[in-house]
Backbone as CSV, one residue per row, in Angstrom:
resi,resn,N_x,N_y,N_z,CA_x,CA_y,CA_z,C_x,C_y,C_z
1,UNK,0.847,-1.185,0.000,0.000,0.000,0.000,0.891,1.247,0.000
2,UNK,0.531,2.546,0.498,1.080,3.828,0.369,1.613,4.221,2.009
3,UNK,2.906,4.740,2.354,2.674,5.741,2.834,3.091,7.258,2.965
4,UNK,2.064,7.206,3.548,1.749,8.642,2.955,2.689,9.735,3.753
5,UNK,3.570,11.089,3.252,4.223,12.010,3.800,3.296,13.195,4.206
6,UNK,2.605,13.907,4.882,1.640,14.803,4.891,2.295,16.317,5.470
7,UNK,2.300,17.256,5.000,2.575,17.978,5.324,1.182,18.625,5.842
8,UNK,1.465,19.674,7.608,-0.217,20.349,7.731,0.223,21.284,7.797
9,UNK,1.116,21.910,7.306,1.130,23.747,7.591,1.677,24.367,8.814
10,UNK,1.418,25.287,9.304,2.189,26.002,10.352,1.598,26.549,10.986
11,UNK,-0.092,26.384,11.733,-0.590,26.755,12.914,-1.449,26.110,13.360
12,UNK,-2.978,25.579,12.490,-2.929,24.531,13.546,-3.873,23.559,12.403
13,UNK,-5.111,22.781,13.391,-5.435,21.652,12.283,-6.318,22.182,11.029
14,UNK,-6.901,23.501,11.054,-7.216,23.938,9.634,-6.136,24.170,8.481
15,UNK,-4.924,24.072,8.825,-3.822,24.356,7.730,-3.773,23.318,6.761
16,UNK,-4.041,22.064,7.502,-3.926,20.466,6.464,-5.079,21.018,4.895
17,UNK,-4.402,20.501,3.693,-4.311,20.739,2.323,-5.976,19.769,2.360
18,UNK,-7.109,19.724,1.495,-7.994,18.921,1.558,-7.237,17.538,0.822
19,UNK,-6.666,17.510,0.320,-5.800,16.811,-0.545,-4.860,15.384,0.709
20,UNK,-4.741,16.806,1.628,-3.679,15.553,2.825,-5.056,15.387,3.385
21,UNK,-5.583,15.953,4.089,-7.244,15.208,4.824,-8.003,14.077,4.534
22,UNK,-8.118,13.910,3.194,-8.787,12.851,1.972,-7.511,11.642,2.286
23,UNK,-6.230,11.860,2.096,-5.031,11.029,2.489,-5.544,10.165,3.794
24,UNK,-5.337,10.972,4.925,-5.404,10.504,6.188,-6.376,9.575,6.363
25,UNK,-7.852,9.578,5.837,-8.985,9.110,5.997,-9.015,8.131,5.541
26,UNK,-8.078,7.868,4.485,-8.091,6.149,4.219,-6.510,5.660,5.070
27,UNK,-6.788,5.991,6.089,-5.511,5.303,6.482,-5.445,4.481,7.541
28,UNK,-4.659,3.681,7.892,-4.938,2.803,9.081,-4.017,2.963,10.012
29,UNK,-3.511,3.386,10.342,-2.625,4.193,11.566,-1.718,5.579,10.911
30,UNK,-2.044,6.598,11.642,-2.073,8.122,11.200,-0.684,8.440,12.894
31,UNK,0.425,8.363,12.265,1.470,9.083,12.888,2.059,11.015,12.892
32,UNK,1.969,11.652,14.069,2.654,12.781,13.982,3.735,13.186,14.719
33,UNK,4.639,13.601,13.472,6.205,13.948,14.323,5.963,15.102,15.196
34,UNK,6.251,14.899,16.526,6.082,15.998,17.065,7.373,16.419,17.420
35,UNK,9.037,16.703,16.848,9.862,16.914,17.616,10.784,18.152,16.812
36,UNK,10.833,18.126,15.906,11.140,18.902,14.748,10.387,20.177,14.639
37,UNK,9.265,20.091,14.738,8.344,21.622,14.982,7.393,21.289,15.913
38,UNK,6.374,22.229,16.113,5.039,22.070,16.491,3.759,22.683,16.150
39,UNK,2.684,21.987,16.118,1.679,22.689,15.786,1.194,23.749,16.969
40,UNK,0.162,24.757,16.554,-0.128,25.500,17.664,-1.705,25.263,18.342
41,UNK,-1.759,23.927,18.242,-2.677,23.401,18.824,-2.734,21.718,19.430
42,UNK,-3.347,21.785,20.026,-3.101,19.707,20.596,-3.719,18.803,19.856
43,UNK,-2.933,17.585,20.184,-3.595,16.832,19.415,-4.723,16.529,18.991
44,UNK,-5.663,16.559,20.827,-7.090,16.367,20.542,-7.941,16.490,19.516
45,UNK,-7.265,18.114,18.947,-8.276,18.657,17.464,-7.349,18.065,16.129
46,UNK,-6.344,17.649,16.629,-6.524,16.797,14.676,-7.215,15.641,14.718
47,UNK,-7.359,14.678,16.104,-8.038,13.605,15.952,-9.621,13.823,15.810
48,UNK,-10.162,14.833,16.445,-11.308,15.494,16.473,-11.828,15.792,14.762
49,UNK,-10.661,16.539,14.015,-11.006,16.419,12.653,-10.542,15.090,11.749
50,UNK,-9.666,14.132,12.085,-9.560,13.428,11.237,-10.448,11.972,11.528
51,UNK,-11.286,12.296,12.471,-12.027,11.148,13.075,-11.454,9.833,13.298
52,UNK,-9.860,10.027,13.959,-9.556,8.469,14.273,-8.067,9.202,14.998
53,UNK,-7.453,8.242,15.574,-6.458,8.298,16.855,-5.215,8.530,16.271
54,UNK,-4.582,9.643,16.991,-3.359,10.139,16.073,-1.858,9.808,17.009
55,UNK,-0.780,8.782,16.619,0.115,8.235,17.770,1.469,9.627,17.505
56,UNK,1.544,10.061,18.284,2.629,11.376,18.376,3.826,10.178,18.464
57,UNK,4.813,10.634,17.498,5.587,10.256,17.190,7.061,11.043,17.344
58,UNK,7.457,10.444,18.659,8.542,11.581,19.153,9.771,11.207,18.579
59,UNK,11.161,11.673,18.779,12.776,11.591,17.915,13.078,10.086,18.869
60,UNK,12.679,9.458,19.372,13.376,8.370,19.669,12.276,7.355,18.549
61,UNK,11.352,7.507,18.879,10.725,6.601,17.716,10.617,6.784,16.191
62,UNK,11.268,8.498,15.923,11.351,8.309,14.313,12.773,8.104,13.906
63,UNK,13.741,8.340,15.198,15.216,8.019,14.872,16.117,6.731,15.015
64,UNK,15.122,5.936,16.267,15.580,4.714,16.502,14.334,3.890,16.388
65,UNK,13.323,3.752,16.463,12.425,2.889,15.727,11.721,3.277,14.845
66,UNK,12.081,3.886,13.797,11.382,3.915,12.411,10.257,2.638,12.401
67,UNK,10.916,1.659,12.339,10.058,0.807,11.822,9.060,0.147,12.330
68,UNK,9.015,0.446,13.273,7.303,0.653,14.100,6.647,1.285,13.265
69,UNK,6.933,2.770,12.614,6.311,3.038,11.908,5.806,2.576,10.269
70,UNK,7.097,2.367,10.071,6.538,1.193,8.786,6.267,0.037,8.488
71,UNK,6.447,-0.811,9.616,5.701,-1.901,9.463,4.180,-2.112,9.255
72,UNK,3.682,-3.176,8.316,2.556,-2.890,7.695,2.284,-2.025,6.561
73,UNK,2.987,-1.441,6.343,2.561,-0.458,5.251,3.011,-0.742,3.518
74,UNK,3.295,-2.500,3.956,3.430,-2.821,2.555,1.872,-3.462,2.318
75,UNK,1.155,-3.156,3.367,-0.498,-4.038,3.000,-1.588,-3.395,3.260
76,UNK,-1.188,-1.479,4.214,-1.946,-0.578,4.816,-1.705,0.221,4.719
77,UNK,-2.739,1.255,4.437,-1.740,2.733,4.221,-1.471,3.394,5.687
78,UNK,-0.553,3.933,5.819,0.013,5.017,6.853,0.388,6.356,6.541
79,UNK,0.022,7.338,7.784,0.401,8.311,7.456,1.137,8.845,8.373
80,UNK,2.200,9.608,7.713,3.007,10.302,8.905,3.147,11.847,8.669
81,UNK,2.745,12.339,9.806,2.193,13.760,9.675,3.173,14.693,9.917
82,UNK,3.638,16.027,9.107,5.321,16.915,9.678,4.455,18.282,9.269
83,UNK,4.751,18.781,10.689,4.164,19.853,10.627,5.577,20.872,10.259
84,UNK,4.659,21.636,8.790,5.082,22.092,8.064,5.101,21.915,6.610
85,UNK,6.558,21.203,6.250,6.378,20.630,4.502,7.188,19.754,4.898
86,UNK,6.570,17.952,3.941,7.510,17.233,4.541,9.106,17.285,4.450
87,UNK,9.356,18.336,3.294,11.239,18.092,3.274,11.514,19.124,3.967
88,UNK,10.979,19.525,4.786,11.640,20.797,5.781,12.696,20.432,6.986
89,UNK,12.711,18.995,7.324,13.647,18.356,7.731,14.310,17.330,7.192
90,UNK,15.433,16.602,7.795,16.185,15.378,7.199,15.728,14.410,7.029
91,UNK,15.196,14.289,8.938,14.392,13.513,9.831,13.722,12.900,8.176
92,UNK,12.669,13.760,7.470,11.593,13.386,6.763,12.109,12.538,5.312
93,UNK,13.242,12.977,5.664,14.017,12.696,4.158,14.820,10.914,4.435
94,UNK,14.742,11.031,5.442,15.343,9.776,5.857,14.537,8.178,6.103
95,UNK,12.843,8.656,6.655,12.062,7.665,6.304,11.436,7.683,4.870
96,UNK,11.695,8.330,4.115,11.280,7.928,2.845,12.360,6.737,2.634
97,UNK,13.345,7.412,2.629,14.223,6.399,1.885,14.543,4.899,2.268
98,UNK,14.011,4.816,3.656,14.311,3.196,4.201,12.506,3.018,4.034
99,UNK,11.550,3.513,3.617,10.961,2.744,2.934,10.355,2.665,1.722
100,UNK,11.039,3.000,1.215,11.792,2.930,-0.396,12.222,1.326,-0.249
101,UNK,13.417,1.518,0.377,14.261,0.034,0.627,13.741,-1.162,1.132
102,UNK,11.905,-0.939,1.713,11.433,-1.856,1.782,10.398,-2.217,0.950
103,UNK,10.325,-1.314,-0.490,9.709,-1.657,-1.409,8.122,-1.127,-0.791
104,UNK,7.890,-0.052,-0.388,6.646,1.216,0.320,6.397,2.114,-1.047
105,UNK,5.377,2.307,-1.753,5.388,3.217,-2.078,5.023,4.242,-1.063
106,UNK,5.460,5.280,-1.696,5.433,6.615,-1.151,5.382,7.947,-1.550
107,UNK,3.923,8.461,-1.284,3.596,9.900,-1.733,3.504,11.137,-0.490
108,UNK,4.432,11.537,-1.489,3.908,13.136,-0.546,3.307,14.345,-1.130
109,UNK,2.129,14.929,0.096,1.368,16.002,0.058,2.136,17.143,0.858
110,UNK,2.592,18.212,-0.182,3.578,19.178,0.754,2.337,20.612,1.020
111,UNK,2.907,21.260,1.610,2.198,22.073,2.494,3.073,23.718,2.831
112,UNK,2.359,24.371,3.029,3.217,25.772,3.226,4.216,25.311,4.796
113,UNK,5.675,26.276,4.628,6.409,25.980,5.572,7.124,27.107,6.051
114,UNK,7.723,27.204,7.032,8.349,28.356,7.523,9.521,28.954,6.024
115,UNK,9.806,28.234,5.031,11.093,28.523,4.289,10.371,29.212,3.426
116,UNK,8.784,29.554,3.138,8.460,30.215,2.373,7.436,31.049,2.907
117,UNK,6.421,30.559,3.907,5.921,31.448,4.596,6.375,32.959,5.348
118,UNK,8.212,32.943,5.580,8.611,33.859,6.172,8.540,35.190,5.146
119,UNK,8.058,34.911,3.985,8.113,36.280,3.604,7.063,36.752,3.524
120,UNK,6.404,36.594,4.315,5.335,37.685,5.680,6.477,38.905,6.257
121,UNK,7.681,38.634,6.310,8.645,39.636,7.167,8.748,40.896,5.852
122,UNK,8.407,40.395,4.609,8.377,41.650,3.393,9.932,41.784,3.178
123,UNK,10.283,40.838,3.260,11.990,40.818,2.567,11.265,39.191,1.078
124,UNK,11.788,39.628,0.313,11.798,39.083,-0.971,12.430,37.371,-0.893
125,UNK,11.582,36.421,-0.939,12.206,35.211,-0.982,13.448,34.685,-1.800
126,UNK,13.431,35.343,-3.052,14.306,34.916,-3.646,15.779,35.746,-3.421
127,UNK,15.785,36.189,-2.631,17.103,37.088,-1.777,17.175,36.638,-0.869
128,UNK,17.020,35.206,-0.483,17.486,34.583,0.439,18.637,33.502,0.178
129,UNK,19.418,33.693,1.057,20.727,32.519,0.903,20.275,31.364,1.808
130,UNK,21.515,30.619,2.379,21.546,29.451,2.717,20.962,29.576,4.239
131,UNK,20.139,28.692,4.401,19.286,28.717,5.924,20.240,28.315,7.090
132,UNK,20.196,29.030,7.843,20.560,28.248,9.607,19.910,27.621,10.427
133,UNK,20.345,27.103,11.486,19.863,26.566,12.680,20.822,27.053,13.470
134,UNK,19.990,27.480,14.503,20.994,28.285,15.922,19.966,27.182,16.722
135,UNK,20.984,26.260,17.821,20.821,25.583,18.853,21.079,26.556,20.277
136,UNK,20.603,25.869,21.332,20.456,26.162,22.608,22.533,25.966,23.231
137,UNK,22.703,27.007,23.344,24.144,27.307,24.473,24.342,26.451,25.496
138,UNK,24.958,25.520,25.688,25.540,25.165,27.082,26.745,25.449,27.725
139,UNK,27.163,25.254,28.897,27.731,25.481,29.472,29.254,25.164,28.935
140,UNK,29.347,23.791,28.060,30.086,23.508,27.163,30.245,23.247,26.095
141,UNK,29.240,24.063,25.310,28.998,24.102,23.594,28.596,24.914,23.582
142,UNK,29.290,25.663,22.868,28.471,27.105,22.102,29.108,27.178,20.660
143,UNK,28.500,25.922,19.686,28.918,25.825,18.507,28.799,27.488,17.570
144,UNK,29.407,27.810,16.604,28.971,28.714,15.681,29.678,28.211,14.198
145,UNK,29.598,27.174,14.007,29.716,27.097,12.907,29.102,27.891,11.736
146,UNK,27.678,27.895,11.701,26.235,28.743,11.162,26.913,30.421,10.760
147,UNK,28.134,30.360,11.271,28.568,31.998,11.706,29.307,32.256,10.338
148,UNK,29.792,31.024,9.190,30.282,31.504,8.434,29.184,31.781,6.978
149,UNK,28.081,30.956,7.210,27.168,30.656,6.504,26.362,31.998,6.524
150,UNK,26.416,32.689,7.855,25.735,34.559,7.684,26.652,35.004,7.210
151,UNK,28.131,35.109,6.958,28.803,35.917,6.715,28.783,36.055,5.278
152,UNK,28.671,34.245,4.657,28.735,34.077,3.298,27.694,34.427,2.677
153,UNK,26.333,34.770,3.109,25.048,35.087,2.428,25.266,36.689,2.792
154,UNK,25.488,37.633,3.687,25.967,39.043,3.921,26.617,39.308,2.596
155,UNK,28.135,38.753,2.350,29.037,39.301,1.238,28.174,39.433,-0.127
156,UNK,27.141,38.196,-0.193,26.272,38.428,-1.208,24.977,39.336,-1.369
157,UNK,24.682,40.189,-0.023,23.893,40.400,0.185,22.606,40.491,0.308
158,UNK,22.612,38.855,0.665,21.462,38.234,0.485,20.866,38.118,2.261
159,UNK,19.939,37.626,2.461,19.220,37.451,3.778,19.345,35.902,4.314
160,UNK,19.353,36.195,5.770,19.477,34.839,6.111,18.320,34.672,7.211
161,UNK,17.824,33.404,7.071,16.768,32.837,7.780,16.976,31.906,8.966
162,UNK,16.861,31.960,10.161,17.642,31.738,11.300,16.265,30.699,11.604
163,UNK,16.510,29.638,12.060,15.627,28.484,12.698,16.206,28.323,13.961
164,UNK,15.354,28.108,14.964,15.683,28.562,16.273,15.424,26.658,17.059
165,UNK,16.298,26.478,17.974,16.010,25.180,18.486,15.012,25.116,19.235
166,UNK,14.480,23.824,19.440,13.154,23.133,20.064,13.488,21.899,20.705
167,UNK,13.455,22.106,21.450,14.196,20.855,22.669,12.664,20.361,23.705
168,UNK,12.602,18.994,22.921,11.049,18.384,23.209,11.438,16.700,23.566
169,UNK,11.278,16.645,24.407,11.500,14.915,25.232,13.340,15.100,24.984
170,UNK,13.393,16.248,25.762,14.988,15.540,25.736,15.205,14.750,26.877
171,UNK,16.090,13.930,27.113,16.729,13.176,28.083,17.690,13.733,28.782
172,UNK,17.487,13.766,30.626,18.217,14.706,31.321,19.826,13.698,31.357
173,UNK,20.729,14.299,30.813,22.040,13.300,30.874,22.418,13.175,31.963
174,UNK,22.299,13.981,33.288,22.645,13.710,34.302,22.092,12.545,34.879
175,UNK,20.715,12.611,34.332,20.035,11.185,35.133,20.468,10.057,34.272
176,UNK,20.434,9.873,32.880,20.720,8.884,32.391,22.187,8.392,33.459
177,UNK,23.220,9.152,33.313,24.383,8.822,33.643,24.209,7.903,34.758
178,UNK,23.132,8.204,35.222,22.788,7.570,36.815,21.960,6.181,36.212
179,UNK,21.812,6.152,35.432,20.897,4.892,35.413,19.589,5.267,35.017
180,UNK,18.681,6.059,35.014,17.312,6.890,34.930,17.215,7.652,34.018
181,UNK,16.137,7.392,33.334,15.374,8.130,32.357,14.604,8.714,32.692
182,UNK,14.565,10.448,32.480,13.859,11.241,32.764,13.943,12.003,31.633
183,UNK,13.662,12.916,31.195,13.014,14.002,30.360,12.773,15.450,30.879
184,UNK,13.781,16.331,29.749,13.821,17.618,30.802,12.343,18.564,30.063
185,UNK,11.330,19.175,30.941,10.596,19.986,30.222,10.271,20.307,28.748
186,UNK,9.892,20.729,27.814,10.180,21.118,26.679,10.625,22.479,26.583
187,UNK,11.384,23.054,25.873,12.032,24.651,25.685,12.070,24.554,24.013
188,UNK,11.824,26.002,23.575,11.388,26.364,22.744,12.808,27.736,22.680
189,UNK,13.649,28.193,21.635,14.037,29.183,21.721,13.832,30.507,21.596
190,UNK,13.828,31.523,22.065,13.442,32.940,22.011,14.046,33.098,21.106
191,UNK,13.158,34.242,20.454,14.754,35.647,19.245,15.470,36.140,20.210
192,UNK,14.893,36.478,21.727,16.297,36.909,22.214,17.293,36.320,22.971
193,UNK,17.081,35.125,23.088,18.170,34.526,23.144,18.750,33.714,21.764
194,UNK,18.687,33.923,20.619,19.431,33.524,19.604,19.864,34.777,19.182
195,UNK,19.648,36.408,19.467,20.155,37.392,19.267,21.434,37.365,20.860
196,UNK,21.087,37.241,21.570,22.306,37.027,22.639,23.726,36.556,22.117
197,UNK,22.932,35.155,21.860,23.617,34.025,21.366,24.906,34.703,20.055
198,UNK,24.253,35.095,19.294,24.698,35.297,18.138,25.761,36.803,18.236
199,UNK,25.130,37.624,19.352,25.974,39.090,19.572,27.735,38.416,20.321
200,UNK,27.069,37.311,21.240,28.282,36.613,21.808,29.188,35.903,20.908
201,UNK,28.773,35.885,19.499,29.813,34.780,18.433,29.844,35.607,18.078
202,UNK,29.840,36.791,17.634,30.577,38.399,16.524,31.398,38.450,17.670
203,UNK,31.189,39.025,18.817,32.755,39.707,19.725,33.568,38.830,19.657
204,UNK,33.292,36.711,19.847,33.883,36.230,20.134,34.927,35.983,18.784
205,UNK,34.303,35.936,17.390,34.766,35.717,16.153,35.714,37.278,15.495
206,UNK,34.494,38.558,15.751,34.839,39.667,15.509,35.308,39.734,13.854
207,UNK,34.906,38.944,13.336,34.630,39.432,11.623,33.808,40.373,10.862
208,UNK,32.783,40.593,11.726,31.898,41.358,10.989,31.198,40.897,10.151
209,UNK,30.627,39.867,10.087,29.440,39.145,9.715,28.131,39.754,9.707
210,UNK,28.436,40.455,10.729,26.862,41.444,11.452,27.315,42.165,12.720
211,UNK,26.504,43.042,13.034,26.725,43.517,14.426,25.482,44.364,14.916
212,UNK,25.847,45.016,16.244,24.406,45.233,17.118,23.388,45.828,15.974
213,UNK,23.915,46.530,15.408,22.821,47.714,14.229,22.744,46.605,13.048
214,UNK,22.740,45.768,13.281,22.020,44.916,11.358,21.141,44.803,11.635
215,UNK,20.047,45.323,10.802,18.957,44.808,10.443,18.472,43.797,10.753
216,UNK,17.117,43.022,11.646,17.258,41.980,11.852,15.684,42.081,11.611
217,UNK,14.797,40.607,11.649,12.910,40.787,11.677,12.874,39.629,12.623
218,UNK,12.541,40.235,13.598,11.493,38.557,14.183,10.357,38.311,13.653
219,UNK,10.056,36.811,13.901,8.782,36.314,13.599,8.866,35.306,14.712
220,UNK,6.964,35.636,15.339,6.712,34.590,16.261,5.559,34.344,15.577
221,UNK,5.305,32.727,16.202,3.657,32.444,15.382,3.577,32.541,14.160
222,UNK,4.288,32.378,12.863,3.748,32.794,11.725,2.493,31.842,11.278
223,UNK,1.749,32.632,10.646,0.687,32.248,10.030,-0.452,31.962,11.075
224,UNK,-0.487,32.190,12.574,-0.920,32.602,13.726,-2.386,33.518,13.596
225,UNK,-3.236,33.576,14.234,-4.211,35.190,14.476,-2.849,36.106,15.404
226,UNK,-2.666,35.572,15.941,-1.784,36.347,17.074,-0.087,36.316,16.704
227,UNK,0.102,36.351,15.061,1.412,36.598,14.370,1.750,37.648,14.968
228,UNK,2.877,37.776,15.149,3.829,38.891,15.558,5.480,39.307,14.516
229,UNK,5.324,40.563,14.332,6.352,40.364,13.424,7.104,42.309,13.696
230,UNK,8.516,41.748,14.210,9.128,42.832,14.963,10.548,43.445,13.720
231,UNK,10.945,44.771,13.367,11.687,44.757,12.519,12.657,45.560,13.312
232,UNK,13.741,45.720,13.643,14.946,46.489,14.211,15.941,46.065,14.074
233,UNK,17.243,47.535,14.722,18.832,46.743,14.562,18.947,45.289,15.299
234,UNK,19.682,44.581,15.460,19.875,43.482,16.092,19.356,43.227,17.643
235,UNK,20.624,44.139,18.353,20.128,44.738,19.489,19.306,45.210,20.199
236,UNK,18.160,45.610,19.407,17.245,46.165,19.976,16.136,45.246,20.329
237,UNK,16.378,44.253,19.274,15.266,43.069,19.588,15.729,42.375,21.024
238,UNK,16.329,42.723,21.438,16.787,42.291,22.876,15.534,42.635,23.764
239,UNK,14.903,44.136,23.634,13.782,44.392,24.458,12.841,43.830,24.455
240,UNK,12.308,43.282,22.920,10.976,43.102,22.750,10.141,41.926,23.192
241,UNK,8.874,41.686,23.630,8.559,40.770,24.017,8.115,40.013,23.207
242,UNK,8.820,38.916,22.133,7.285,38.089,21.468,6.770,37.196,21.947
243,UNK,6.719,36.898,23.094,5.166,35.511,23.732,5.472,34.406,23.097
244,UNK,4.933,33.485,23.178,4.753,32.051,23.193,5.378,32.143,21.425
245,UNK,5.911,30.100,21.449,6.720,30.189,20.578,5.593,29.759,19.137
246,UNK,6.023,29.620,18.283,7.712,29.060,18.155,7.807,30.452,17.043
247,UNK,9.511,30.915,17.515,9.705,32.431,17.200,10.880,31.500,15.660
248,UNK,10.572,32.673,15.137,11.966,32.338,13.726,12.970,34.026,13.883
249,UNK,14.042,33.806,13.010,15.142,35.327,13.082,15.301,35.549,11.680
250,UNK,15.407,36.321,11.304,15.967,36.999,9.743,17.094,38.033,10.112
251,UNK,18.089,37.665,9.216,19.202,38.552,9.393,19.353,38.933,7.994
252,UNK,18.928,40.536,7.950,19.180,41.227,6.923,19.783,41.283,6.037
253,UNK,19.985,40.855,4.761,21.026,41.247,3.927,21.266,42.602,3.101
254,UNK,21.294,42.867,1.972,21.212,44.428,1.224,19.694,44.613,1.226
255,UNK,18.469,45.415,1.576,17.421,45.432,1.417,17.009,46.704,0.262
256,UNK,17.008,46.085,-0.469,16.256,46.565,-1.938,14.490,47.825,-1.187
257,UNK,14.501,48.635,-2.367,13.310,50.286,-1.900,12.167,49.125,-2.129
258,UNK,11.937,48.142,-1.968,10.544,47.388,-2.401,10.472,47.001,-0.612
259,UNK,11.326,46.457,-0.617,11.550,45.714,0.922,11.191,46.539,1.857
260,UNK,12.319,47.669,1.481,12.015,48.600,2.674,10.637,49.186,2.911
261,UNK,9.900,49.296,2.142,8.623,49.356,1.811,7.407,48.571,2.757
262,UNK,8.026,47.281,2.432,6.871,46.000,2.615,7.366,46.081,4.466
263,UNK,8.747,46.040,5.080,9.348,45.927,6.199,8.791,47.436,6.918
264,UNK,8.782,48.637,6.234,8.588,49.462,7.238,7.312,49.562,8.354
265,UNK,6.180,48.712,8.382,5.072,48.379,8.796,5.567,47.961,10.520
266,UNK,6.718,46.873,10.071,6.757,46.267,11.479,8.050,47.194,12.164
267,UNK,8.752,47.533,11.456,10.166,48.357,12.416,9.640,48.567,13.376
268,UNK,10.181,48.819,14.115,10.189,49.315,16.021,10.403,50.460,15.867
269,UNK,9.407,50.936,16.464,9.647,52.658,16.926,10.274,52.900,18.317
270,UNK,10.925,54.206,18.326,11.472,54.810,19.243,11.202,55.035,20.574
C-alpha cells in the first residue's frame, strides 16, 4: 500500500491541504512527528477532525524505531504527519528512503512551511541565501559554525533565515548517567536569546558578519491570528517581548526600496 508524507502547515489543524485530509482518511494508523516543529494546537483537534487516533511520534521513535512506523505499510496505508512541509527536515528525508528500501510506495502532500511562509517579514524570498539553525548554548557548547554561513550570504547580500532550536523529550544526561530516564521539560528558543547568542559569536569571532545595528525581523507564530512580526537593529530586539513560541530570526542582507517598503510596517519605533 502507500505511505503517505503529509505535510499540515504552520498553525494549527485547519492548515492540512484537503488533498492531505482525503489522504489521512483512508488510512490505518495516522502518525505525527512531534519533535522537529510544532503545531499551535493539541492533538485532541486533529483527531477530532480526522475522526480516528493520532500516535505522536517523538525523535526516539522516528530516529531509533522507524520501523514501528513502517511496518505494515506494505499491505496498509500510513500516514506520517510533519508539521510544516515534509522536506523541511532530514528527519523526513530519511524515512522515505528506508521505505523505499522496503519496497513502500510513497507519496507526498507538501504544504506551506516556515522557508516560504517567512516572507510575511516583506523581505523578498528569492534574496534569500543558505538557511541556519541556531541551537540552545551550554555550558560547554556554544557551537557557531552557522557563523560563516551569515557571513557568506551578507558578502552576497542576500538574507538569512535563522531556525531557532526546540528541545522536546529531551533526556536529562545527568540522570541517564545515573541509570534513569527522565526528560527535561520542553524549551522552545526565544529571538532573544538567539540574538544574545549570536551578539556573543561576533565579539567572540569579531569578523563582521553582522553587528548590534544589522537589520534583523522577528517572527513569532507565523501564520498565527496572534502573528507577531518585529523589525529592528539586532540589538534592539533584545527588548521586545514576542510571547509564546515558536519564534523564527531573519538577518538582513542588502534590502532593496521594495523591501524597505513591505518591512517598514513592522520596524520598532522609538
Amino acid at each position: 500500500m502507500v505511505l503517505y508524507i503529509i505535510g499540515l502547515g504552520l498553525y494549527d489543524e485547519k492548515d492540512i491541504t484537503l488533498r492531505g485530509l482525503e489522504a489521512i482518511k483512508k488510512c490505518e494508523r495516522v502518525y505525527l512527528e512531534a519533535y522537529t516543529s510544532i503545531l499551535l494546537c493539541d492533538t485532541a483537534r486533529l483527531e477530532e477532525l480526522y475522526g480516528k487516533p493520532v500516535i505522536v511520534a517523538d525523535r526516539e521513535m522516528v530516529e531509533s524505531s522507524c520501523e514501528t512506523i513502517l511496518n505494515g505499510a506494505e499491505s496498509v496505508d500510513v500516514a506520517f504527519l510533519v508539521v510544516g512541509d515534509p522536506f523541511g527536515a532530514t528527519t523526513h528525508t530519511d524515512i522515505q528512503l528506508r521505505a523505499r528500501e522496503r519496497g513502500i510506495t510513497v507519496k507526498v502532500i507538501h504544504n506551506a512551511s516556515v522557508m516560504n511562509a517567512v516572507g510575511a517579514c516583506g523581505l523578498q524570498l528569492y534574496r534569500f541565501g543558505e538557511c541556519i539553525s541556531i541551537v540552545f548554548f551550554t555550558d560547554t557548547w556554544r557551537p557557531d559554525s552557522f557563523y560563516d554561513k551569515i557571513a557568506a550570504n551578507r558578502k552576497l547580500g542576500l538574507h538569512t533565515l535563522c531556525l531557532l532550536d526546540i528541545k522536546v523529550k529531551e533526556p536529562d544526561l545527568e540522570m541517564l548517567a545515573r541509570g534513569r530516564v527522565f526528560y527535561e521539560p520542553p524549551r522552545y528558543m526565544t529571538i532573544n536569546t538567539a540574538v544574545e547568542q549570536l551578539l556573543e559569536i561576533e565579539e567572540k569571532r569579531g569578523e563582521g558578519a553582522f553587528s548590534a545595528d544589522t537589520l534583523c525581523i522577528g517572527v513569532a507564530r507565523l501564520q498565527a491570528d496572534c502573528q507577531q512580526i518585529v523589525a529592528a537593529p539586532m540589538a534592539r530586539l533584545l527588548g521586545v517581548d514576542f510571547g509564546a513560541p515558536l519564534h523564527c530570526l531573519v538577518i538582513a542582507g542588502e534590502v532593496h526600496e521594495t523591501e524597505k517598503d513591505m518591512v517598514a510596517p513592522y520596524m520598532l519605533q522609538e
